[in-house]
N, C-alpha and C positions, 0 to 999 in steps of 0.2 A: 465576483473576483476583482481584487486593486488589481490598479493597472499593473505592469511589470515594465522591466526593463528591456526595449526593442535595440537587441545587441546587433552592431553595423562593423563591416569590414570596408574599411575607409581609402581609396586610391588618393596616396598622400605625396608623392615623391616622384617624377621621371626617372628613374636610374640610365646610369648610363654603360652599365656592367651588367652586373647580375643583379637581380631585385635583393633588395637590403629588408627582412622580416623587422619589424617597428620601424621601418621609415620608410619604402616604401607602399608599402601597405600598413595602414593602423588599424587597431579595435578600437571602436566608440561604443560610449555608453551613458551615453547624456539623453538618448529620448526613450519613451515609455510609451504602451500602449497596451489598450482597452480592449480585451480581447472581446471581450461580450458585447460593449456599446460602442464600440469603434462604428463610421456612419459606413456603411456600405454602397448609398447610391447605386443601388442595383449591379454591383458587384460580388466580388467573393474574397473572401479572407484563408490564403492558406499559409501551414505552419511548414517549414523547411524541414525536411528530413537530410537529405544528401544534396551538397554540391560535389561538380565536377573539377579535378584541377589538374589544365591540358596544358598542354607546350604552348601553342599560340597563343595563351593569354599576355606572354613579353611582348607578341607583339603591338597588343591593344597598349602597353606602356607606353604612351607616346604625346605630344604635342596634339589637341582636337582636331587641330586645321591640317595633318599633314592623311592623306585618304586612304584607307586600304580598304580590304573586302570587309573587315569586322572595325566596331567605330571606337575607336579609344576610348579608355575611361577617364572619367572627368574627375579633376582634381578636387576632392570635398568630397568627390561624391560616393555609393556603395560601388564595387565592382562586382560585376554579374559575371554569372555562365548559366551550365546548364545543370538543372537540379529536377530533385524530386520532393514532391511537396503532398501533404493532406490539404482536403479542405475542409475547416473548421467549423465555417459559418457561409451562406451562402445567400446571396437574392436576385441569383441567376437563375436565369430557367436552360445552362447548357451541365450547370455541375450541382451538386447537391453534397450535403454535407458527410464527408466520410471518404467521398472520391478520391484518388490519386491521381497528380498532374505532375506531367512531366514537361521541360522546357528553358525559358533563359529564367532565372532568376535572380534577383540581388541578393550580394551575400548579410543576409539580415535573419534575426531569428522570424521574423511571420512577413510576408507579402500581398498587397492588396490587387484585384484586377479590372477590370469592366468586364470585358470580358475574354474567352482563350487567344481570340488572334491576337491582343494588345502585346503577347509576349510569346507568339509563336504553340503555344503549349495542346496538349493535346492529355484525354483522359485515359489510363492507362488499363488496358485489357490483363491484367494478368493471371491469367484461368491456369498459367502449369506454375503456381504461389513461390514464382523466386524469390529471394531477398531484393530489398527494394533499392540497396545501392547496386545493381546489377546494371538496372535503367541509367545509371551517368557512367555505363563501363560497356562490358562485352553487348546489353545491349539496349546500348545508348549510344552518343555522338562517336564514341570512338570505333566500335561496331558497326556502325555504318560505314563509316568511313573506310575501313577493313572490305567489308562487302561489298558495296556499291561501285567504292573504285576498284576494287581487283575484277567486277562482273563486265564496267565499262573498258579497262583497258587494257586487260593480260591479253586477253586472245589465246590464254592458255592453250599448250596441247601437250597430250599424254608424254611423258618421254625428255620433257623440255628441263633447263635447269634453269633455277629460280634463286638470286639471292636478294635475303631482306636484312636490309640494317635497322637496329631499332626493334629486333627481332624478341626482344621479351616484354615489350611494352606491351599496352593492351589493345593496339595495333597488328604492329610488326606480330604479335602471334598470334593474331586469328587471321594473320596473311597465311604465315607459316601453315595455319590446318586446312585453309580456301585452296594452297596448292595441292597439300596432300590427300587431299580429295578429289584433285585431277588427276593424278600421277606424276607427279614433278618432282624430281632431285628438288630438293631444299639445302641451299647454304645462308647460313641464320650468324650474324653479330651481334652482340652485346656486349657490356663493361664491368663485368663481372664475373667471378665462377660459378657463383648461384644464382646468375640469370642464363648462362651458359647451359647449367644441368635443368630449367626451366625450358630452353629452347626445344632442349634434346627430349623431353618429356611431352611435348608436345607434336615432336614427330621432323625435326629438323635432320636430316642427315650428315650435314656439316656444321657442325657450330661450336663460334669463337670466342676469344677474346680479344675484342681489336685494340685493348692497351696492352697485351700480352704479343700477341700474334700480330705476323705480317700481314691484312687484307689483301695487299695486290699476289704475295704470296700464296697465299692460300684460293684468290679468286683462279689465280694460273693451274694450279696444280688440281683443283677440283670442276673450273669450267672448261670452257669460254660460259659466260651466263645468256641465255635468252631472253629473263627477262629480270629486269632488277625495279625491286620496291623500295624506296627512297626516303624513308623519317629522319636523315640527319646530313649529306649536304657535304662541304668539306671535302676533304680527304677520301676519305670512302667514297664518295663521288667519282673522282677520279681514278680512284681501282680501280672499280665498275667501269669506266669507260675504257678502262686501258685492255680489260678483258670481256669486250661485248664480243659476242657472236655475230656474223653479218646479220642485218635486220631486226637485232633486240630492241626490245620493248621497254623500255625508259619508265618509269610509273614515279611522278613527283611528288608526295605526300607533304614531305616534311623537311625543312634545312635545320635543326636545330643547332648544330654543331657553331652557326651564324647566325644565332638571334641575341646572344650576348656578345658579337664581337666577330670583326668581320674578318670571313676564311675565304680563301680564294679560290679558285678550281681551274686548272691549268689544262685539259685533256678536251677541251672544247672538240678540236680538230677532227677527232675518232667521230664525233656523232656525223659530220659526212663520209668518212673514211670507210663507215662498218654499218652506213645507211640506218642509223639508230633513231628510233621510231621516240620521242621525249614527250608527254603528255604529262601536262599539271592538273592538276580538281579542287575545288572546294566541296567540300559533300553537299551543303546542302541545294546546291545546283543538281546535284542529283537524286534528289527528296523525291519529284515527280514519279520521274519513273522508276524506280525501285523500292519508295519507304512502305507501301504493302506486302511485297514479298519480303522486303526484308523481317518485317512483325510475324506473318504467315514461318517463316521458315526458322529464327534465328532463336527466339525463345523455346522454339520445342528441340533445335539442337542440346542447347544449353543446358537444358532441363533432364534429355536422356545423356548427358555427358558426354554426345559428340566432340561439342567445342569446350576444351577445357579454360581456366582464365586464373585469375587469381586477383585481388585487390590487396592495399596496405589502406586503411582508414585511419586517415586524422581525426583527434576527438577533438570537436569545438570549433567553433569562430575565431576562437582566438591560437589554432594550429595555422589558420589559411598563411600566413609569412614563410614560414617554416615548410608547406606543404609546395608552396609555388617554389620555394627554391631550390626543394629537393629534386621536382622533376628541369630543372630547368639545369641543374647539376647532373641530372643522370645518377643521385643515390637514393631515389626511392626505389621500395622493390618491387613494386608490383604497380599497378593500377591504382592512383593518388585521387581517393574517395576524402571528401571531410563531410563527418557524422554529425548535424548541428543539434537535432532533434529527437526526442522519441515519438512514438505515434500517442 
């Protein structure tokens, strides 16, 4: 086989708003590669199937030198997350050719490795034969994230109410079915009517339109909340605090609302007021202790349609501009999968 064209999703641009699709991210198509005689060095060569495309990736938009938990992407260079990949070719003795990995990957049509730790990645068990964009969605990083912080920090108890913002993401509702399996009133936001009847199909008892609808309205009239899950920051923010319960349980996932543009939150005062319990996470600080039972438990929901989900899938490398600023808008509809490859 000639080489081919090794198609690169290029971080081109700091934005200082919202990410600009062809300027701050570009497609490249200037290099080629060998699929058959490419050198291996005792590595492995896998083909990209699905990348993931999350909210935090604005905040990798940044200047290198300024530090957060995930490390900016470098100007020039591919930007990564987290994917699903085959492997092609192999002259590892951890993966062998045909395998599925899953993990950070550059958004490039094929990726090379030494080996799994070099990029976090891990070989994919999948015995109940999901679709394989499932692994960068209900479960993959945002699945976890769903799971692991609601198991560390709800404290849930039967009877309790619970609201989530961000409530039809691929988050926010598999928060939504984590409660409804303890027993929890659910009050569910989103930004639309048909993320709205997506909430309510998954088992939300209350659910909104928070450009429609009043949140502080609506938190008053359906709580006080006990415990409130957190993907957007802002305003909503501030409902939720205006309407905690004594000793609510605060869960910080996500400020999206301020990651293109800074919102303020005025209601500080309540969290001594109403003794409000506020706990932030990264997930994968909680890989340890939870990413076994997470695998053990979340594919075989999945599989018998306990947890419901839903995905929108960009086609191409060249969607990734388009896909990051959908979610970063809040008008993708579902779970923002880009499809690079076939197997």
């Amino acid at each position: 086989m000639a080489p081919i064209v090794q198609e690169r999703v290029l971080f081109n641009f700091i934005p200082e708003g919202y990410p600009e699709p062809g300027k701050t991210v570009v497609v490249d198509e200037s290099q080629k590669i060998d699929i058959e005689n490419t050198g291996l060095a005792g590595g492995f060569l896998v083909k990209t199937l699905y990348l993931s495309i999350d909210p935090y990736m604005r905040g990798r938009m940044r200047p290198e030198e300024e530090e957060s938990y995930a490390p900016a992407f470098k100007t020039g260079k591919p930007i990564d997350n987290y994917g699903v990949g085959v492997v092609v070719r192999s002259e590892s003795s951890e993966v062998k050719e045909g395998d599925h990995v899953y993990g950070f990957m550059e958004f490039q049509t094929y990726n090379m490795y030494k080996k799994l730790s070099d990029a976090g990645l891990i070989v994919l068990d999948n015995k109940y034969k999901l679709p394989w964009e499932l692994f960068v969605g209900v479960v993959g990083m945002p699945g976890k994230t769903a799971y692991m912080g609601w198991k560390e920090h709800s404290h849930a108890k039967e009877g309790e109410t619970v609201f989530v913002s961000g409530g039809a993401g691929p988050v926010g509702s598999f928060v939504i079915q984590l409660a409804k399996m303890k027993g929890l009133k659910v009050i569910a936001s989103a930004g639309s009517e048909d993320k709205v009847k997506f909430m309510e199909s998954v088992g939300a008892d209350v659910a909104f339109n928070y450009k429609t609808s009043d949140t502080k309205e609506i938190l008053k009239r359906h709580g006080p909340i006990d415990i409130y899950w957190d993907n957007v920051g802002g305003p909503t923010l501030d409902a939720a605090l205006e309407n905690a319960n004594v000793k609510a349980r605060f869960i910080e996932c996500g400020t999206i609302s301020g990651y293109n543009e800074k919102v303020p939150v005025f209601n500080i005062d309540k969290i001594f007021s109403q003794s409000i319990s506020m706990n932030g996470f990264i997930v994968y600080r909680l890989h340890e202790k939870y990413e076994s039972r997470f695998y053990e438990e979340v594919p075989q929901w999945v599989a018998s349609g306990r947890i419901k989900h839903r995905e929108q899938v960009f086609e191409g490398l060249k969607s990734a501009g388009e896909a990051i600023l959908a979610v970063q808008k809040g008008t993708n509809l579902a779970k923002a999968v880009l499809k690079v490859g076939e197997e």
